[in-house]
Residue, then its C-alpha position, 0 to 999 in steps of 0.5 A: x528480465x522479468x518485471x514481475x513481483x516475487x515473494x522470496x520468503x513466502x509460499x505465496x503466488x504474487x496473482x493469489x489475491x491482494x486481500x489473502x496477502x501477509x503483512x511482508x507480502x504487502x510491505x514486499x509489494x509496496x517496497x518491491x512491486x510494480x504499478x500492477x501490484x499497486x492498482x490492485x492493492x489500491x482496487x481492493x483498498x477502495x472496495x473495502x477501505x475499512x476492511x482487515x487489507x486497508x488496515x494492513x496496509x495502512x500499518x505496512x506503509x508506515x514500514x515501506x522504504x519508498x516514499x513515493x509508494x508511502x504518498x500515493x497508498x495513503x492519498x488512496x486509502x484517504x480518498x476510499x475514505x473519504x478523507x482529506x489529505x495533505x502531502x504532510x500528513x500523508x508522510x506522518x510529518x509536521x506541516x511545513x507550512x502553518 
């Protein structure tokens, strides 16, 4: 059993780099992938994080299923930012704490 990505509606190699990526090719990934995916998705979010990749990103993990994968991609374009983050506001909630 193979643990590679796979992209089953899009003509699209999985190693093509992360920056050509469609939108469903990035919420596949981040619903779908493996921590190989995610490392270089996080690589390039930290190379440009303003750039057109991190603002697809930032909308596709507002659509992801996972919200482990919707944690650590917001933690990582804060941080390629430079801004702060909490769990909450990660998440797109309210704080649970005042």
């Amino acid at each position: 059993m193979s643990t590679r990505l796979q992209f089953r509606n899009l003509d699209l190699d999985p190693d093509s780099p992360v920056d050509t990526w469609p939108m469903e090719a990035i919420i596949t990934a981040l619903d779908y992938g493996y921590i190989d995916s995610w490392q270089r998705m996080a690589r390039e979010i930290m190379a440009n994080p303003h750039g057109e990749f991190a603002e697809a990103v930032e909308e596709a993990i507002s659509l992801t299923e996972s919200v482990g994968v919707r944690y650590v991609m917001a933690l990582v374009l804060a941080k390629a930012r430079g801004e702060a983050m909490t769990l909450e506001s990660a998440l797109g909630r309210e704080p649970l704490y005042p």
